[in-house]
DRENMI-593412 format. One line per field, with one value per residue (C-alpha): x, y, z. Coordinates in steps of 0.1 Angstrom, whole numbers, padded with zeros to 4 digits, always signed. Layout:
<sites>
east: c(X ...);
north: c(Y ...);
up: c(Z ...);
</sites>
This chain:
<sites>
east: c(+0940 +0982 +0994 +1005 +0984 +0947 +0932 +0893 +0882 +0851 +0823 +0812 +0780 +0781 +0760 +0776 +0808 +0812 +0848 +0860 +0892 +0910 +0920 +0942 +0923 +0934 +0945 +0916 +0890 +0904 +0875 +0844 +0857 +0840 +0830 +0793 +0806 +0793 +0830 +0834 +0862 +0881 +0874 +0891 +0883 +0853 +0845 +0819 +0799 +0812 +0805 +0833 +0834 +0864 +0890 +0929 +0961 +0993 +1027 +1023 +1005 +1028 +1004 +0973 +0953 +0931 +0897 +0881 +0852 +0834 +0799 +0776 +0769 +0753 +0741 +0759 +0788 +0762 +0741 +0774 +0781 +0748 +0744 +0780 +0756 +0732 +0754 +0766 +0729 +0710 +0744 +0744 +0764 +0768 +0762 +0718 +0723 +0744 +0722 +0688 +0708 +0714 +0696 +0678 +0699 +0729 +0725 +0753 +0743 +0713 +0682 +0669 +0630 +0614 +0599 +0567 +0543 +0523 +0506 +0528 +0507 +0514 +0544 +0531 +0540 +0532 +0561 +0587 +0617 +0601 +0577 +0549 +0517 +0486 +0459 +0428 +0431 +0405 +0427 +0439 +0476 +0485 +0468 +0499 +0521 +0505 +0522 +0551 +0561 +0567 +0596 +0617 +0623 +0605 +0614 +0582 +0584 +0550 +0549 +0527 +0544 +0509 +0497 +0525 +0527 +0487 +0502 +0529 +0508 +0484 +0511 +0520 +0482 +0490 +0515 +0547 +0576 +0579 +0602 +0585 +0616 +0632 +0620 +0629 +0664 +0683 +0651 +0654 +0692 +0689 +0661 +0624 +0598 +0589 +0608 +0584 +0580 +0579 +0604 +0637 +0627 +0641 +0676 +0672 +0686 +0664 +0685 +0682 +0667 +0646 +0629 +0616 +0583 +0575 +0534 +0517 +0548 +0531 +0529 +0550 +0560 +0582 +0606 +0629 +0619 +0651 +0683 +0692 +0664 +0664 +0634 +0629 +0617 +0648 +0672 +0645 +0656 +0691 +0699 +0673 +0696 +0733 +0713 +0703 +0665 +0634 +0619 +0580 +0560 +0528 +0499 +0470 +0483 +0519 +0543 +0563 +0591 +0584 +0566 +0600 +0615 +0590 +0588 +0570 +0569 +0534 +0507 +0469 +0438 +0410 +0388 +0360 +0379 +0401 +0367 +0350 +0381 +0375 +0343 +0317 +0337 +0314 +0321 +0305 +0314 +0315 +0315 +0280 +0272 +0260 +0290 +0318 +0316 +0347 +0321 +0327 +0293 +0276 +0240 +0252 +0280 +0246 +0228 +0257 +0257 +0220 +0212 +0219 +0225 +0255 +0292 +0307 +0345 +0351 +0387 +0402 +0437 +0432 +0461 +0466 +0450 +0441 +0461 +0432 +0423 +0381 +0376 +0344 +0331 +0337 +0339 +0372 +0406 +0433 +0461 +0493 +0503 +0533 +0530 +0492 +0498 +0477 +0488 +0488 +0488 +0514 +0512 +0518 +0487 +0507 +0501 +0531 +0537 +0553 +0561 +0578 +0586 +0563 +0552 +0527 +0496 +0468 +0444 +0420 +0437 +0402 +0386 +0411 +0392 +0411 +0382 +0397 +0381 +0400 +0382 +0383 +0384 +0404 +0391 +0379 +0353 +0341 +0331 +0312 +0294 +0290 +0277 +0253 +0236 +0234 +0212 +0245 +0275 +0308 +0339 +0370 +0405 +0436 +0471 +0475 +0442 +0441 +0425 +0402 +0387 +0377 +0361 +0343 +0326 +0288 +0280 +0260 +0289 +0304 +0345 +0365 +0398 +0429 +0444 +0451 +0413 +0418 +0442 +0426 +0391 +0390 +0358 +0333 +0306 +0316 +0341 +0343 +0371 +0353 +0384 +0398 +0412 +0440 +0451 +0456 +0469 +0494 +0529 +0552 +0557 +0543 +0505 +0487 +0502 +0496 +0459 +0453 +0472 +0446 +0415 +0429 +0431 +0398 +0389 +0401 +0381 +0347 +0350 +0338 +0314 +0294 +0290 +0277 +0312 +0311 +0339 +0330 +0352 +0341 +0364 +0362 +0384 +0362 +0380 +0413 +0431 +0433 +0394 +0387 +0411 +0392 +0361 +0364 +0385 +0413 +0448 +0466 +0445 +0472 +0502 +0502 +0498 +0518 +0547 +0545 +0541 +0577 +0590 +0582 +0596 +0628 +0615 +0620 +0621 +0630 +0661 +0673 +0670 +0678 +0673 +0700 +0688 +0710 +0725 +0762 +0742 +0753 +0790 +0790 +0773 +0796 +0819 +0788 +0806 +0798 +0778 +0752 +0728 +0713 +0690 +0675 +0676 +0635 +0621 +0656 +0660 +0682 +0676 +0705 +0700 +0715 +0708 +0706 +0712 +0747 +0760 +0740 +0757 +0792 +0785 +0775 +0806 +0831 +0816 +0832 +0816 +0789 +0791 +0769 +0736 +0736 +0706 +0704 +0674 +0678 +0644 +0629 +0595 +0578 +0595);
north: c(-0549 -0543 -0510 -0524 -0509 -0514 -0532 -0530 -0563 -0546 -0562 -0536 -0525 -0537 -0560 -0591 -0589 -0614 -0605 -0593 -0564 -0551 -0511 -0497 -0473 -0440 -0429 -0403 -0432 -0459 -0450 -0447 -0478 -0512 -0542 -0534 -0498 -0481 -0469 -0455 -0469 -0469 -0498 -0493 -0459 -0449 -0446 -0468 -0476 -0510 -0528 -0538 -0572 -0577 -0557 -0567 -0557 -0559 -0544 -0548 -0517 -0510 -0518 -0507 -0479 -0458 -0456 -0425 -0416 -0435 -0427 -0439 -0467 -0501 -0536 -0545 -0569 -0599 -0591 -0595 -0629 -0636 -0626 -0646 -0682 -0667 -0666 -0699 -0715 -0703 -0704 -0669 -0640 -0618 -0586 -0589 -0599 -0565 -0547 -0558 -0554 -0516 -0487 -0476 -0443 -0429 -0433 -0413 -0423 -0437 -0420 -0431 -0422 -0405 -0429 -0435 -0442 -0477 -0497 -0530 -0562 -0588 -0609 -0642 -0677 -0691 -0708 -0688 -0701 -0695 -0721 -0724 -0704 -0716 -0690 -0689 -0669 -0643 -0634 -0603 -0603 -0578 -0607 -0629 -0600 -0578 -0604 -0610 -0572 -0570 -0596 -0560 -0550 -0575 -0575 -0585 -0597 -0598 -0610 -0578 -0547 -0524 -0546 -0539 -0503 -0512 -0528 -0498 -0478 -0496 -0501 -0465 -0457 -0486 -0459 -0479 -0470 -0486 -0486 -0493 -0509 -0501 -0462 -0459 -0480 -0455 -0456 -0487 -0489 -0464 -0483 -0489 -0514 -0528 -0528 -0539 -0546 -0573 -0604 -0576 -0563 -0599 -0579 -0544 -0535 -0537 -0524 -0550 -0573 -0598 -0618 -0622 -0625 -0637 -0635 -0654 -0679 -0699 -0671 -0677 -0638 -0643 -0663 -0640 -0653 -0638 -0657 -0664 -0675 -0668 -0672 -0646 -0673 -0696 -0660 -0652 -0688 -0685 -0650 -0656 -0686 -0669 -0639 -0663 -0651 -0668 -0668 -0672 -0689 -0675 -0687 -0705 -0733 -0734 -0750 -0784 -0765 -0747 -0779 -0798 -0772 -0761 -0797 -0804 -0762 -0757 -0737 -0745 -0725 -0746 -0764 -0739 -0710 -0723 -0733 -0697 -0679 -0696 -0685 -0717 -0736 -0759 -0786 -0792 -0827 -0829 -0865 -0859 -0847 -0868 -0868 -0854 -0824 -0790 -0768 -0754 -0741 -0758 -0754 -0746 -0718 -0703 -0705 -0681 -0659 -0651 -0641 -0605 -0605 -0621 -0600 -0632 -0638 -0664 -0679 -0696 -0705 -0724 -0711 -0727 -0764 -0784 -0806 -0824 -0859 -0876 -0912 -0913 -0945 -0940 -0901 -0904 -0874 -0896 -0890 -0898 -0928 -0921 -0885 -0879 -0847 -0843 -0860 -0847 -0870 -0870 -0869 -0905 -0909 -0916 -0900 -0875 -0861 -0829 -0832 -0865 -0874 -0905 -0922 -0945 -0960 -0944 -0955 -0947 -0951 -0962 -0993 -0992 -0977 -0965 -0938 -0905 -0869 -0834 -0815 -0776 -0743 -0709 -0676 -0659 -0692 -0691 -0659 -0658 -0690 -0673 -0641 -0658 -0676 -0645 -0617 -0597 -0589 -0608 -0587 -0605 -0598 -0603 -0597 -0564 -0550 -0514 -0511 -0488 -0521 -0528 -0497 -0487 -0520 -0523 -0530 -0559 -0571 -0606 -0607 -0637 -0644 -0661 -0657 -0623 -0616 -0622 -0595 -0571 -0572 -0562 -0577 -0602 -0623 -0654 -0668 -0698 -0717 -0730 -0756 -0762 -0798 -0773 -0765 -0796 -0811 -0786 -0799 -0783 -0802 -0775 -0777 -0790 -0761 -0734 -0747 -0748 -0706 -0693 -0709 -0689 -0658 -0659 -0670 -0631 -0617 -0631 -0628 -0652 -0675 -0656 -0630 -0652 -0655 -0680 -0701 -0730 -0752 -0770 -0805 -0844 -0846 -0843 -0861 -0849 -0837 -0802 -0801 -0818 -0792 -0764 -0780 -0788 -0755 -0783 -0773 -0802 -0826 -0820 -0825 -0865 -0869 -0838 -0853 -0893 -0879 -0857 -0885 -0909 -0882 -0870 -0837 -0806 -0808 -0849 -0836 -0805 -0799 -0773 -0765 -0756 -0744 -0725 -0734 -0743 -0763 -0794 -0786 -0768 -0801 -0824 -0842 -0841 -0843 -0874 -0857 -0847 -0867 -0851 -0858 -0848 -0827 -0823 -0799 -0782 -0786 -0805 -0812 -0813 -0834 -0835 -0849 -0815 -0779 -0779 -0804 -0794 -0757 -0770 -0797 -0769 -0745 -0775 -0771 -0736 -0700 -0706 -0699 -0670 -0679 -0707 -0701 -0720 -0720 -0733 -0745 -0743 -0732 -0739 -0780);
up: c(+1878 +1882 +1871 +1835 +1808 +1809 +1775 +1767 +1748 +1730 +1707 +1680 +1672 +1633 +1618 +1604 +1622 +1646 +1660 +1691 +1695 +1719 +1725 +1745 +1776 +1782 +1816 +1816 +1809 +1838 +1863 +1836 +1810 +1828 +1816 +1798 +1791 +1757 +1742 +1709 +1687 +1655 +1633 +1597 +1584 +1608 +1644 +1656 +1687 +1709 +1744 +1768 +1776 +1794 +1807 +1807 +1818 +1799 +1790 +1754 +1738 +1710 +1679 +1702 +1690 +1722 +1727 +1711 +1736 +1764 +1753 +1781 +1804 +1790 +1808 +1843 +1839 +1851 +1817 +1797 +1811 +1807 +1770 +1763 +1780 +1756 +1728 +1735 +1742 +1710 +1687 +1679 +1680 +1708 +1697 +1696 +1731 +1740 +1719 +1740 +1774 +1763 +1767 +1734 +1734 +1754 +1787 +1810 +1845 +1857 +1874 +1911 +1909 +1939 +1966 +1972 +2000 +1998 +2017 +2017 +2006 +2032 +2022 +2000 +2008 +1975 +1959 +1980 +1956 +1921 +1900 +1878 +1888 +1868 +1866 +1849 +1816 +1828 +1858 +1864 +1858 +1886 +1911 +1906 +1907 +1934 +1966 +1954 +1954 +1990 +1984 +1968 +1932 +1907 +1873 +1850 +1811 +1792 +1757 +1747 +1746 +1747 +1774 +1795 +1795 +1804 +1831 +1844 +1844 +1867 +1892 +1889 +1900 +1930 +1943 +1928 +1916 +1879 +1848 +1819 +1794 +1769 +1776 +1810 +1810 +1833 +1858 +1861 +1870 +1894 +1913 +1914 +1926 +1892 +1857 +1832 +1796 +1767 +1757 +1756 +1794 +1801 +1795 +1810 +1843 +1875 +1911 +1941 +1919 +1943 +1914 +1882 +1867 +1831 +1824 +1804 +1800 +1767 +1744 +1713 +1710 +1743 +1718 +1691 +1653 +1642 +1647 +1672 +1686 +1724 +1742 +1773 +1797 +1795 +1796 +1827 +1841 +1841 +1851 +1883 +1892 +1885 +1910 +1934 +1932 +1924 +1890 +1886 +1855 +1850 +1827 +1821 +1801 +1813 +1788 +1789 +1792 +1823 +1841 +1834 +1850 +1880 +1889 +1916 +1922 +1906 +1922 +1902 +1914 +1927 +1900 +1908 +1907 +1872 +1858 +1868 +1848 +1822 +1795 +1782 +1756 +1734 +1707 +1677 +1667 +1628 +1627 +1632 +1598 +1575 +1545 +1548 +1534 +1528 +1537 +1574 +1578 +1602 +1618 +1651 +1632 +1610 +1647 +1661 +1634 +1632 +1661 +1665 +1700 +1696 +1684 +1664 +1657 +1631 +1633 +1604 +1598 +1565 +1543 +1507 +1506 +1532 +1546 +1560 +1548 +1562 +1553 +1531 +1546 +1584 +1583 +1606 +1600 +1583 +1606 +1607 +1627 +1645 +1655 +1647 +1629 +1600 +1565 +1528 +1499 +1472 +1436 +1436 +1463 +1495 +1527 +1541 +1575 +1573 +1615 +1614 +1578 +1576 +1547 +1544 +1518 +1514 +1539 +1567 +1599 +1615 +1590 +1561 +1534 +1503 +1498 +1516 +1511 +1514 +1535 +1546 +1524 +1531 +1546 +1513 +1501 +1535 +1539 +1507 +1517 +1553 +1537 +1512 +1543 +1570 +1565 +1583 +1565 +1570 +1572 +1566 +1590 +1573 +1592 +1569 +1586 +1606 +1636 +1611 +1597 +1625 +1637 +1606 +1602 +1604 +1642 +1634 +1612 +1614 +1616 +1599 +1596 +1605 +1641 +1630 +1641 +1681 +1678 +1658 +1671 +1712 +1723 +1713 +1730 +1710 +1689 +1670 +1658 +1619 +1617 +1648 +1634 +1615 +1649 +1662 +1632 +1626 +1615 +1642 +1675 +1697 +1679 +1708 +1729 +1704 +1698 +1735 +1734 +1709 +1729 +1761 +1735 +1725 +1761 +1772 +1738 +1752 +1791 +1816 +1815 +1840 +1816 +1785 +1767 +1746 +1727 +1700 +1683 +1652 +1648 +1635 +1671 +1703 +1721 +1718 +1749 +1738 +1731 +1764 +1785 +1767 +1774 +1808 +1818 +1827 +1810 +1830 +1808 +1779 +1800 +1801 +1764 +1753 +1778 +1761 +1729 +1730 +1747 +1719 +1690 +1709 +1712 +1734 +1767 +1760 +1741 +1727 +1697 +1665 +1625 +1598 +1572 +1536 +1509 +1529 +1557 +1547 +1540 +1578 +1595 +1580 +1599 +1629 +1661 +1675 +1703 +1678 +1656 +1622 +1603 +1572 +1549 +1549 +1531 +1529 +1569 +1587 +1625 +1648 +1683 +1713 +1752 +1764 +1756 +1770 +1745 +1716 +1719 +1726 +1694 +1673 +1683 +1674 +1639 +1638 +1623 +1604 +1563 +1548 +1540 +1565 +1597 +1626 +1649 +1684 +1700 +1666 +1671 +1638 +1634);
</sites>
């Protein structure tokens, strides 16, 4: 910097404003003002908080007004630059970035915690530079973490904020040093063997950092609903490689995503070990009944239920009708052709995709029949049906339901509900999935992989097989890849036909892709820059394409600052 005067660029902390300013730096601030620094400034009639993001040097101060107060010290300058790609990648502003980089209050220097005495685990060889580790979904986390913290200072992301203060404090027993973030920010800046916490920890501050870790890799909560919508392991990705460390993938049922990326840097367990992790999973084939039929209660679900050994789980995600069409004659789903998502029909009786947009007559897919049945009921007809069979009551789980639900339900009691049950009950000996064909049929892209996720939930609800836990899935499908890799404790079964079938529909990793939705969408998107394709609207969303994620981001910036009301969602996770 020359000795002209020193100029802070600074991003506010105010909702909405998406606007960078500049202020002049007093002498008495030169040596605590950085880049990343927490400053407080005037903005109109008040004084609020703001990040540095650049410092400059000029000559020209005369319509500058000073900084008021340097309040504290906020994310390294890597973490700026890193939440500016950010910014740029998910088209969003940069202020959420700074904000999840920053320490949840002041912060005015940062604390070194004591050392401590361990015994070193012997330095692990597997997948030296960062990849894909697939363990079974029974594993104890702290198994893929516990080598790989002889490498130096790890820096660990779970998608469950309880579960990873679980996991700090475990490591804290193992004689480590650990941050457990957001709450122990400056700890972690001053130094420590582990900084650990859920999909923001991907932004705090770890000393020396020698690698990154991101559990359980395929959990949708390790992706930011809110716009923008960054997800912590591509943030994990790219800040491993602008630090030159390695960056490691952990779950059972890794994403495309992350085998795209890995390559050929995947580590699998042996098939008897995977399969050992992993609790029995059985089908019950409901092409066996004899008619099709909307009730979900089956012999083998009644069989479950009665037996009062048994701590039963019922899952069902029905919500509104079902989308779910059986041909009458050869009792076969009605799917849709091009995508195989499940179809609803119209008013005017033709079948509609809600993934891909098809329309087509109504007819089986399987012998051509015109006769087509809806099939499947919601949570509340089940239960009665479930209650009036059982000689046990039925308890149903909603997501509004306490933990005190839970706990002052009958002990013989049966729990129902949608997903919202795996997370509100915490053990069970099985768990059955009444309608698993909703799962797989979902209209999003990601369904098989989110079907696959809540069988590896309920896998961890009901233990391993060795100790009788149980998992059943009730479908028209057995034979689909996500039932077969369930069945045969075999996640890389989904990989081939998940891979072809992105690659047929242009979808992520194949391309890259996003959603506008609001009322000005179409005025924004129009004239497209010729490096993006749209299509739609569709239910009120357009989808915005691109070969990668480096053009779609630069395609969407030439369209210039969005209009109010107008949302985009980068690596849409509900298309």
């Amino acid at each position: 910097m020359s000795d002209g005067a020193l100029i802070a660029r600074v991003v506010p902390d105010v909702t909405g404003l998406d606007k960078q300013f500049d202020y002049l730096v007093p002498d008495a601030m030169r040596s605590t003002v950085r880049v990343g620094a927490v400053v407080r400034v005037p903005l109109g009639p008040r004084k609020v908080r703001a990040w540095v993001v650049e410092l400059l040097s000029t000559s020209d101060i005369e319509t500058l007004k000073p900084i008021v107060s340097w309040s504290g010290i906020g994310p390294e300058p890597e973490l700026v630059d890193l939440a500016g790609w950010a910014a740029h990648r998910w088209c969003g502003r940069l202020r959420p970035f700074l904000l999840a980089a920053s320490a949840p209050t002041l912060v005015k220097r940062s604390v070194v915690a004591p050392a401590a005495q361990v015994l070193a685990p012997p330095p692990s060889s597997l997948l030296p530079h960062g990849g894909v580790l697939r363990i079974p979904p029974c594993t104890d986390p702290l198994e893929a973490i516990g080598p790989l913290l002889s490498r130096g200072p790890l820096l660990v992301v779970h998608p469950d904020a309880e579960f990873s203060a679980v996991l700090a404090a475990r490591l804290r027993g193992m004689g480590r040093r650990v941050a457990l973030l957001p709450r122990d920010w400056a700890i972690a800046a001053g130094g420590v063997d582990v900084a650990i916490g859920p999909r923001s920890a991907v932004w705090g501050p770890c000393a020396g950092l020698a690698g990154i870790v991101v559990l359980d890799e395929h959990d949708e909560a390790l992706q930011d609903e809110r716009s923008p919508t960054w997800h912590a392991r591509d943030v994990a990705l790219e800040r491993a490689r602008r630090a030159g460390t390695p960056c490691w993938l952990v779950s059972p049922t890794p994403t495309l995503e992350a085998l795209t990326w890995a390559q050929d840097r995947v580590a699998a367990p042996s098939r008897v070990t995977e399969r050992n992790g992993w609790p029995f999973v059985e089908v019950v084939d409901r092409n066996a009944d004899e008619q099709p039929t909307s009730s979900p209660v089956t012999r083998a679900l009644l069989d479950v239920c009665r037996d009062p050994a048994q701590r039963v789980v019922c899952v069902l995600n029905t919500k509104g009708r079902s989308r779910r069409l059986v041909c009458g004659s050869c009792k076969q789903l009605v799917v849709c052709a091009s995508c195989k998502a499940g179809v609803a029909q119209r008013s005017d009786g033709t079948l509609d995709c809600a993934r891909c947009g098809a329309t087509r007559p109504a007819l089986c897919n399987t012998c051509g029949s015109t006769r087509l049945v809806g099939v499947g009921v919601g949570t509340a007809r089940f239960r009665d049906e479930l209650q009036a069979a059982l000689r046990r009551p039925v308890v149903e789980i909603t997501g509004d339901s306490t933990a005190t639900a839970v706990e002052t339900a009958p002990g013989n009691a049966v729990f129902i509900g949608t997903e919202a049950v795996l997370h509100r009950v915490t053990s069970a000996s099985t768990v059955v999935f009444v309608e698993f064909d909703d799962e797989l049929l979902a209209p999003r892209f990601r369904a098989a992989e989110e079907a696959l996720t809540l069988v590896i939930r309920a896998a961890r609800l009901v233990g391993l097989r060795a100790s009788g836990g149980r998992v059943l899935l009730q479908t028209h499908m057995p034979r689909h890849e996500v039932v077969l890799a369930a069945q045969h404790a075999d996640p890389s079964r989904l990989i081939a036909p998940e891979r072809e079938r992105r690659s047929q529909l242009r979808l992520p990793p194949v391309s890259a892709l996003a959603s506008v939705t609001g009322t000005n969408a179409a005025e924004w998107l129009h004239p497209t820059p010729r490096e993006l394709e749209v299509s739609g609207p569709s239910q009120g969303t357009w989808l915005v394409r691109a070969v990668n994620w480096q053009v779609l981001g630069d395609g969407l910036a030439l369209l210039g600052a969005k209009p109010r009301g107008v949302r985009v969602e980068v690596d849409p996770h509900r298309v």
